[in-house]
C-alpha positions as CSV (number, residue, x, y, z in Angstrom):
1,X,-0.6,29.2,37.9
2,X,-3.3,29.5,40.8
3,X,-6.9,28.0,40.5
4,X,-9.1,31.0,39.4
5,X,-12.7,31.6,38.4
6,X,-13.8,33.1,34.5
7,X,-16.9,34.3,34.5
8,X,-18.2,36.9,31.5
9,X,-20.3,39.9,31.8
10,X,-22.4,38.8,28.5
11,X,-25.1,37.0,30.4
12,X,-28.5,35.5,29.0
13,X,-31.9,36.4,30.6
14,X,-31.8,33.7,33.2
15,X,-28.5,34.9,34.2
16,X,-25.9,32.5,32.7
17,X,-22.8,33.0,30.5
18,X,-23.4,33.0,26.7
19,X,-20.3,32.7,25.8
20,X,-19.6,29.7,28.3
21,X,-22.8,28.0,27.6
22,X,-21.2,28.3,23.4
23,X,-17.5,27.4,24.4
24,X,-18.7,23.8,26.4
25,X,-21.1,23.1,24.1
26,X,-23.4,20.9,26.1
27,X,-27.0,20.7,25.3
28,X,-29.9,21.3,27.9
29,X,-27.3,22.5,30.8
30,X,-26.0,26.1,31.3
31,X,-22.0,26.7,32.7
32,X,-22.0,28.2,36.1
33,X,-18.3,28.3,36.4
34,X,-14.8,27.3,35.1
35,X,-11.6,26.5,37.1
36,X,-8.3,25.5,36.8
37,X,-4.6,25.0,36.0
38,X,-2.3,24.0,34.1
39,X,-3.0,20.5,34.9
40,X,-6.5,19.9,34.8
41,X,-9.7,22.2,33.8
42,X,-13.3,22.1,36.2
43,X,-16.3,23.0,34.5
44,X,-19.6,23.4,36.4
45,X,-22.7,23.1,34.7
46,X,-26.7,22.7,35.6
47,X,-29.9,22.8,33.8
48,X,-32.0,25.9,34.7
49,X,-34.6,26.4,37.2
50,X,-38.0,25.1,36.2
51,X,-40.9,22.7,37.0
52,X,-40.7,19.0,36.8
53,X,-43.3,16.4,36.7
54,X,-42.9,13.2,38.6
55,X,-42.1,10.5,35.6
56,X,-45.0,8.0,36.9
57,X,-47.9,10.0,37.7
58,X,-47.4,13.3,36.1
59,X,-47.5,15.6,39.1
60,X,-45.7,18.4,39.8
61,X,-42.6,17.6,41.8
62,X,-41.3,19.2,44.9
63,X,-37.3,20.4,44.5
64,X,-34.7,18.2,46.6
65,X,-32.3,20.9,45.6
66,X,-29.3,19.5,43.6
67,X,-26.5,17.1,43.5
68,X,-23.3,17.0,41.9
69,X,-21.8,14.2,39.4
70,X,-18.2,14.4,38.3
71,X,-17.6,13.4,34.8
72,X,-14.3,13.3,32.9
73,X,-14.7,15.2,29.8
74,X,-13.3,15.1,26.5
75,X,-10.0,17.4,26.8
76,X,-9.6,21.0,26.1
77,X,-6.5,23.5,25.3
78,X,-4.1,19.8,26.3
79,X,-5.7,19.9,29.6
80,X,-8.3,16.7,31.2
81,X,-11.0,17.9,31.6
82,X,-13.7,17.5,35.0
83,X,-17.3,18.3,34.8
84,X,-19.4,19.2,37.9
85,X,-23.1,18.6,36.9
86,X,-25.1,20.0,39.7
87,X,-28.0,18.0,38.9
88,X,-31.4,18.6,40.1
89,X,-33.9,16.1,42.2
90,X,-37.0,16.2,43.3
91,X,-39.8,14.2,45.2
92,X,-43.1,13.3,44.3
93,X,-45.9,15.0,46.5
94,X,-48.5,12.1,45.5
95,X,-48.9,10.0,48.7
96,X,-50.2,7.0,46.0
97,X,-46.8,7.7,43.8
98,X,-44.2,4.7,44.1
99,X,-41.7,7.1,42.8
100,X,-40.7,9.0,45.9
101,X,-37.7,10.7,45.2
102,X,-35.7,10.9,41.9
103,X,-32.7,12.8,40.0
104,X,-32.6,14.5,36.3
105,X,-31.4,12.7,33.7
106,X,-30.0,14.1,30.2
107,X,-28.6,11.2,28.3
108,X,-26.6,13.6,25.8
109,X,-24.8,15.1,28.8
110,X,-24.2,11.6,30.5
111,X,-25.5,8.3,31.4
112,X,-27.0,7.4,35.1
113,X,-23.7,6.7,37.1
114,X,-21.5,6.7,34.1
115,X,-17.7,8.0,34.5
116,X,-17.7,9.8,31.7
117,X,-19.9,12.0,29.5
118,X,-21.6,11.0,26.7
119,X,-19.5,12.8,24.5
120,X,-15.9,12.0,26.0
121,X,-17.3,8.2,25.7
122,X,-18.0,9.0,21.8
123,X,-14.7,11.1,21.2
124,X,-13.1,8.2,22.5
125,X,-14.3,5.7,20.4
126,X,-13.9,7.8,17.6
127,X,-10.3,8.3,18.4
128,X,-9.5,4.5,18.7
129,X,-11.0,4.7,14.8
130,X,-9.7,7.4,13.1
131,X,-6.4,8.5,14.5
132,X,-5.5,4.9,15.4
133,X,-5.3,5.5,19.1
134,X,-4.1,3.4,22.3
135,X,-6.9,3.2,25.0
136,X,-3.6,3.6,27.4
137,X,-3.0,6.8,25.1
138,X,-6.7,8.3,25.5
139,X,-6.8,7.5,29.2
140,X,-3.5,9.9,29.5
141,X,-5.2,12.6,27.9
142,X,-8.3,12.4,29.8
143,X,-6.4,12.0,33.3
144,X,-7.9,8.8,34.0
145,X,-6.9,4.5,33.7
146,X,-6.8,2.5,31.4
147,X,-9.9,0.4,33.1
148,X,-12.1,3.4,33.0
149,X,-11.9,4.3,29.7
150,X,-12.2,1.3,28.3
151,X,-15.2,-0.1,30.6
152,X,-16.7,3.4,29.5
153,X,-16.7,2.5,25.7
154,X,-16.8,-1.0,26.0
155,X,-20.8,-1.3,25.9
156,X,-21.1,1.6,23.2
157,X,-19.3,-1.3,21.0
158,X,-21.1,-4.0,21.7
159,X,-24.3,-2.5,21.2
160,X,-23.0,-1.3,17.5
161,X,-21.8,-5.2,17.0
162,X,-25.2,-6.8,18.0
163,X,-27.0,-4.6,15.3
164,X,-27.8,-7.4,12.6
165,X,-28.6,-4.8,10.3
166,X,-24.9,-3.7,9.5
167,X,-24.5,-7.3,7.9
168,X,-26.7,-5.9,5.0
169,X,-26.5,-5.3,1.9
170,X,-23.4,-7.7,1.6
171,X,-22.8,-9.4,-2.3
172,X,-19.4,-10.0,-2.2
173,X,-18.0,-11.9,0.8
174,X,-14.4,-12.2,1.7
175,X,-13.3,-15.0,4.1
176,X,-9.2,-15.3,5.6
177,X,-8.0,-16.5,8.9
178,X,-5.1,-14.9,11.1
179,X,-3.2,-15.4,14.0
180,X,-4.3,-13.6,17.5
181,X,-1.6,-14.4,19.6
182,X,1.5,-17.0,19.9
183,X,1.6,-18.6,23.1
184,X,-1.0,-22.1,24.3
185,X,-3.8,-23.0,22.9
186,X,-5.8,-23.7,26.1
187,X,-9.0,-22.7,26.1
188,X,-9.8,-19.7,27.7
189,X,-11.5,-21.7,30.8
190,X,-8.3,-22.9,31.5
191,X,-6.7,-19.5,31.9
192,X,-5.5,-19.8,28.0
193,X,-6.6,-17.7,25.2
194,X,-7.8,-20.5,23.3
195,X,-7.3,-20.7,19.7
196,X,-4.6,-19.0,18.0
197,X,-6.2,-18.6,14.8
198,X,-9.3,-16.4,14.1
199,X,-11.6,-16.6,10.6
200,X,-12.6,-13.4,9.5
201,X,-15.5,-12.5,7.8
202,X,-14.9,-9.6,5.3
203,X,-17.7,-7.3,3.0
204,X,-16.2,-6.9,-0.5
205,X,-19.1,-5.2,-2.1
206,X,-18.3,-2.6,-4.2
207,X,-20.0,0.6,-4.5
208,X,-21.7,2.5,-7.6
209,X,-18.8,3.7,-9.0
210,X,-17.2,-0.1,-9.0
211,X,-14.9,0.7,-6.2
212,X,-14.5,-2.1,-3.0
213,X,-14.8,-0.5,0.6
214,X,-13.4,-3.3,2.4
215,X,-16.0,-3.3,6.1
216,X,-15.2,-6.3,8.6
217,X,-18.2,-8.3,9.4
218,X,-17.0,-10.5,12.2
219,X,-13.9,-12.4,13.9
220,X,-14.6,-16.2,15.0
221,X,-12.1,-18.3,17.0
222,X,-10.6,-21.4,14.9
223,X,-9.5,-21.7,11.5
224,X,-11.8,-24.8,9.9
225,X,-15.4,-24.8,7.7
226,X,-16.9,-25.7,10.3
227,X,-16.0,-22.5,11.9
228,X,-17.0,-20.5,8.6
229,X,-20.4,-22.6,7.9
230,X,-21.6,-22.1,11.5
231,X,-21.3,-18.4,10.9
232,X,-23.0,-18.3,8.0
233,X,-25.8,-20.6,9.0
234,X,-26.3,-17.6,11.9
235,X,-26.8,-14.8,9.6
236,X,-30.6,-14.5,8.3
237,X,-31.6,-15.9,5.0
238,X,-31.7,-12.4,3.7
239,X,-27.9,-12.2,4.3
240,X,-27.1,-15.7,2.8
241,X,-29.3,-14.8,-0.1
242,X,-27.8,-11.8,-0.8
243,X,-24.5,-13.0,-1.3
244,X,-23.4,-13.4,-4.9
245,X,-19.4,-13.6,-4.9
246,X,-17.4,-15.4,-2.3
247,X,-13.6,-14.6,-2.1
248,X,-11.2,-17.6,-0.3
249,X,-7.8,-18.8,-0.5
250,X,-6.8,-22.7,-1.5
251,X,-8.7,-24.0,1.3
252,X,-11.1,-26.7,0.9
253,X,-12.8,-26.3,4.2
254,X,-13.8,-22.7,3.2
255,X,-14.8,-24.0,0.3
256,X,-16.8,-26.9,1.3
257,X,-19.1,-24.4,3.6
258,X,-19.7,-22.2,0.9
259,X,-21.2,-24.6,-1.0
260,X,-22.7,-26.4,1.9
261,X,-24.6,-22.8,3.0
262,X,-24.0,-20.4,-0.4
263,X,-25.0,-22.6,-2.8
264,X,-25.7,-19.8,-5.0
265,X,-22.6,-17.6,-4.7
266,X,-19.6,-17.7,-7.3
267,X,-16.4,-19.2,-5.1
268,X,-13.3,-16.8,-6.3
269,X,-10.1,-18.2,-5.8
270,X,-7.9,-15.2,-4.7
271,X,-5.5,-13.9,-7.8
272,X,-2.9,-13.3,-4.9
273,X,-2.5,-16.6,-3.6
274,X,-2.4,-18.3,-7.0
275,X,0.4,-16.2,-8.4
276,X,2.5,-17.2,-4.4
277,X,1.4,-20.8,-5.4
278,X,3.0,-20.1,-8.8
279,X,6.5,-18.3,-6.9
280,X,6.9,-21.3,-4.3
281,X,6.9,-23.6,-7.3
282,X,9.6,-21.4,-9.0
283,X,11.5,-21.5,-5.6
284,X,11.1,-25.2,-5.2
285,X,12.3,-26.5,-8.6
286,X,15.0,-23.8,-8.0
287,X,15.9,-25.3,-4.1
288,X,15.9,-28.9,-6.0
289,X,18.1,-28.2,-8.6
290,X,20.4,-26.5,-6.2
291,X,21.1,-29.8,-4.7
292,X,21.2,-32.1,-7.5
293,X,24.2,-30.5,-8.9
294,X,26.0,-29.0,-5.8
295,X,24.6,-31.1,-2.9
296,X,24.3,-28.9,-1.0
297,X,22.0,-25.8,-0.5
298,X,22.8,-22.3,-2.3
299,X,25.5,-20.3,-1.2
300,X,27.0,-16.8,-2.2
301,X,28.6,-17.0,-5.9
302,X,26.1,-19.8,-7.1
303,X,24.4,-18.8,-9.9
304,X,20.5,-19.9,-8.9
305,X,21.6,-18.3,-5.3
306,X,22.6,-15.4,-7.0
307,X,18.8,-14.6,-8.5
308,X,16.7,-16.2,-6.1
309,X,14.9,-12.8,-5.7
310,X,15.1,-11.5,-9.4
311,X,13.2,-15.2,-9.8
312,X,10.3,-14.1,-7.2
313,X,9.5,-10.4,-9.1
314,X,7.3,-10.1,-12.6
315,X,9.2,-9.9,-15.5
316,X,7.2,-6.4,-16.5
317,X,9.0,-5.6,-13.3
318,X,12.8,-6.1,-14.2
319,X,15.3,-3.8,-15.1
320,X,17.5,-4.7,-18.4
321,X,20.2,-5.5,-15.6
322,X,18.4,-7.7,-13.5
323,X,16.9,-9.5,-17.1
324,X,21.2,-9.7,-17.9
325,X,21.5,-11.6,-14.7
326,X,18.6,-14.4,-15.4
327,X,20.2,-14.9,-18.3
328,X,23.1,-15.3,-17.5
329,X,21.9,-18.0,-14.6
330,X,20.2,-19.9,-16.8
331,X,22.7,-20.5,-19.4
332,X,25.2,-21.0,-17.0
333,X,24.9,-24.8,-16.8
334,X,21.9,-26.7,-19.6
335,X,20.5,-28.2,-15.8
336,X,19.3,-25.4,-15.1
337,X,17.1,-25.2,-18.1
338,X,14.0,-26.6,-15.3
339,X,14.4,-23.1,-13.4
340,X,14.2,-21.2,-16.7
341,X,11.6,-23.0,-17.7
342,X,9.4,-23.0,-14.3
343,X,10.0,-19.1,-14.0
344,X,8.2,-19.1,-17.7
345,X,5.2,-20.9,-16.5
346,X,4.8,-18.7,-13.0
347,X,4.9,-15.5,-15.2
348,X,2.4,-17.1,-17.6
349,X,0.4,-17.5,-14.8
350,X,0.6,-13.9,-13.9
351,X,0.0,-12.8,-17.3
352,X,-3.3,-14.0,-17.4
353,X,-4.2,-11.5,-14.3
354,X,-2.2,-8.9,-15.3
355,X,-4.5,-8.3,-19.6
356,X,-6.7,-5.7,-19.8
357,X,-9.1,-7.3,-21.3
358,X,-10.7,-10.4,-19.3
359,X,-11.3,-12.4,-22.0
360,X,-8.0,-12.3,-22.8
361,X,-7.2,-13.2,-19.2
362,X,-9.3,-16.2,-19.4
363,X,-7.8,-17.7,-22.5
364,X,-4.4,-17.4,-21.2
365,X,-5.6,-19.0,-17.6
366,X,-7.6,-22.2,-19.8
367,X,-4.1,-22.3,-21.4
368,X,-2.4,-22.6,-18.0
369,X,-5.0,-25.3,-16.7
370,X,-4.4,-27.6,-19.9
371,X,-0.3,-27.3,-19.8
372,X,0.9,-27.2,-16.3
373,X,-1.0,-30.8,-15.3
374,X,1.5,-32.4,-18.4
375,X,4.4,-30.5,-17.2
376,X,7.7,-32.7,-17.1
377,X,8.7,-30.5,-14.2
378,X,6.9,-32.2,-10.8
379,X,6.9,-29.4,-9.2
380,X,4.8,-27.6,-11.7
381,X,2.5,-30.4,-12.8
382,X,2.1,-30.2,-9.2
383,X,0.7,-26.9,-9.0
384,X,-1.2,-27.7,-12.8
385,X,-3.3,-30.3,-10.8
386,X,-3.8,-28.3,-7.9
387,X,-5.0,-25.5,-10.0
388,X,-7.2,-28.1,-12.2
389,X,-8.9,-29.3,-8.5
390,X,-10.2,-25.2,-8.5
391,X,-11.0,-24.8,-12.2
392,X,-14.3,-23.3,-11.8
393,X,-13.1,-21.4,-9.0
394,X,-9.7,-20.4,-10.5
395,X,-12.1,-19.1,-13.7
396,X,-14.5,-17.3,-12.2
397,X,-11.9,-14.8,-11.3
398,X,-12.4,-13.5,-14.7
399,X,-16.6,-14.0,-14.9
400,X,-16.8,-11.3,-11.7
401,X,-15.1,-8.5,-12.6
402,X,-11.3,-9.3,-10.6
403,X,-13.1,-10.4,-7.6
404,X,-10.4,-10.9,-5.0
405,X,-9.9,-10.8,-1.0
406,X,-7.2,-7.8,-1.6
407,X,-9.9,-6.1,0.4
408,X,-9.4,-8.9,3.1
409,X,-6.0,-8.3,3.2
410,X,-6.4,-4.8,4.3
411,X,-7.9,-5.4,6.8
412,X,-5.9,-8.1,8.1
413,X,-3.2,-4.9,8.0
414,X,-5.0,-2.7,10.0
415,X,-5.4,-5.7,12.2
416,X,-1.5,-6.1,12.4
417,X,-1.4,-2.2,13.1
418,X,-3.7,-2.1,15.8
419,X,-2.3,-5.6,17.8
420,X,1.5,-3.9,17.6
421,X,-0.5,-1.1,19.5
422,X,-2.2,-2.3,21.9
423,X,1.2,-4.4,22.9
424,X,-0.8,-7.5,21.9
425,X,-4.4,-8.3,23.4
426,X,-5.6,-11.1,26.7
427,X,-9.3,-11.0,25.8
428,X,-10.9,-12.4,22.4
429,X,-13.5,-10.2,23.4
430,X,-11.9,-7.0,23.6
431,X,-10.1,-7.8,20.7
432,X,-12.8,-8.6,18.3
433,X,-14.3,-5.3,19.3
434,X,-11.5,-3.2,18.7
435,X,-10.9,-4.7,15.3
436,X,-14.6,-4.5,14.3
437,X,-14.3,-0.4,15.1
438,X,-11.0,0.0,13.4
439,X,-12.1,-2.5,10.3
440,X,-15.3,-0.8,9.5
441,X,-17.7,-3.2,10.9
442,X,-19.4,-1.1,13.6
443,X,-21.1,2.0,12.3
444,X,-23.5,4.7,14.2
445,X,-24.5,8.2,13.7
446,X,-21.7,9.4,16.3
447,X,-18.7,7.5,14.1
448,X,-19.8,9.8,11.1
């Protein structure tokens, strides 16, 4: 297709398209001509004639004529888009004026020197946040690299993450740690990507109609409470004191900071973890007896082989077939009566999240924390006394409505997502961006 010209004959007063100016959508600058391909589409725009008073003094300015910029601009019809702003400059006439000469700016068309326009930059970010975009992917569509795009968005997000007002209004706070990458641990001065864990700071407030909208607050290197106090100490006492629910995993060193800098705040043992600490028991006391009777570990046709996963589900879960085949395992030797028994105390455990009724929850969970601790079984008195270590926190599960870091964990998923598509991430700093924008942490009228 050859490179042509559109121009339309429905022209405003000053002489420009109407339909144009509609089509492109760009505010204080008219379209003066669109060109193209099937590659690639040229739009030319300028502002209209008019005086212009120098920024410093005030006098009217002598035109310098015009200029052009070339911006890449969000795409259109599947094509990259170039605009051509012819933009206007002009000298001051004021011999005293330190000005001299100087150029139009419009900051809704583009930035001074930027690469792309204002709204490409915006449509870009807001691609990488709703539609779960690659910057490699965004860069194809606008005809450009990888390094452009993402040096062009890169300071829209780290104005949006050094806005300390988006930590407020946070009263339930979620805390987990995952892992960045998988290769050294040299610190980044060393030409490593220092550490491979990163804590991450989660809002679980809910809103008025009781319902959590998980928001990611921040990503700090290391996994420790040291890591997690220091963070908190740098948020303003408005932040600390707003705080009323904390949500953590069985980790003391989360715990010790929160009590160290939240002393106010309800610690909430996450309902998910306990119920895996209750499973690895199960599997453990399972693995254990495996070996005392055959000596070796499980193998196809055993019986506690046989329902390793049956032993790992809920037992409101099971179908009457998989309920045949516990049975059958357990009464197939009297040793395995510890299994049998074990699998009853890890579904206990789950009962007491799974009432409808937290009061109910609680008894059945006071129950747990004066049984399990006595338990014959070491595996399970194990777990009693771990549990027994986290009373008040393992309680107050039911005093805060289910309080949990289910919220946290969602994130941590769209965290997973994003890593696989990016092909994994070099720079912390890139990647704590990105994962602030996709996890909700960043906010600005343009994202809406």
């Amino acid at each position: 297709m050859p490179d042509h010209t559109v121009c339309c004959a429905r022209t405003s007063a000053d002489g420009y398209c109407v339909n144009c100016d509609l089509l492109v959508g760009l505010p204080g600058v008219r379209v003066v001509a669109v060109a193209g391909g099937r590659q690639r589409l040229t739009v030319t725009v300028e502002s209209p004639r008019g005086p212009m008073g120098c920024p410093a003094c005030g006098v009217v300015a002598v035109s310098h004529g015009r200029r052009t910029h070339v911006l890449i601009d969000t795409p259109c019809f599947g094509r990259p888009v170039r605009l051509h702003w012819r933009k206007r400059t002009w000298s001051c006439p004021e011999p005293a004026c330190a000005v001299g000469t100087f150029t139009e700016r419009a900051e809704d068309v583009a930035a001074p020197r930027a690469l792309l326009s204002t709204r490409a930059r915006w449509w870009a970010v807001r691609q990488l946040r709703r539609e779960h975009a690659s910057v490699a992917g965004l860069a194809r569509q606008l005809g450009t690299t990888w390094r452009t795009v993402w040096r062009s968005v890169k300071p829209l997000l780290e104005m949006m993450a050094d806005d300390e007002s988006r930590f407020g209004g946070v009263s339930v706070l979620g805390v987990d740690e995952h892992v960045w990458h998988h290769v050294s641990t040299k610190p980044a001065t060393d030409g490593g990507r220092g550490p491979k864990e990163l804590t991450g700071m989660v809002d679980l407030s809910r809103d008025r109609k009781g319902k959590t909208r998980a928001r990611l607050l921040d990503l700090v290197p290391g996994r420790s409470g040291a890591v997690y106090a220091q963070w908190l100490r740098s948020r303003n006492d408005a932040f600390r004191a707003g705080v009323q629910v904390a949500t953590l995993d069985p980790f003391h060193g989360y715990k010790n900071a929160l009590d160290d800098e939240l002393e106010d705040a309800i610690a909430v043992l996450d309902a998910f973890h306990i119920v895996k600490l209750g499973t690895h028991a199960v599997d453990e006391v399972r693995r254990r007896v495996q070996q005392e009777i055959h000596g070796h570990r499980g193998r196809s046709g055993d019986p506690l082989y046989g329902i390793r996963n049956v032993l790992r589900c809920g037992e409101e879960k099971l179908t009457d077939k998989q309920k045949t085949r516990l049975a059958k395992a357990f009464t197939a030797d009297e040793r395995h009566v510890e299994v049998e028994v074990a699998w009853r105390c890890a579904q206990q455990l789950r009962t007491a999240y799974n009432t409808e009724r937290l009061s109910d929850g609680r008894k059945i969970a006071e129950q747990v924390l004066a049984s399990f601790p006595t338990c014959p079984i070491p595996e399970i008195k194990r777990l009693g006394k771990t549990l027994k270590q986290w009373r008040e926190a393992f309680l107050a599960y039911f005093e805060t409505r289910r309080a949990s870091n289910g919220g946290t964990e969602a994130i941590n998923g769209l965290i997973e997502l994003h890593r696989r598509i990016a092909r994994g991430f070099r720079n912390r700093d890139n990647y704590r961006l990105r994962m602030l924008l996709i996890g909700g942490g960043l906010s600005h009228p343009n994202l809406s």
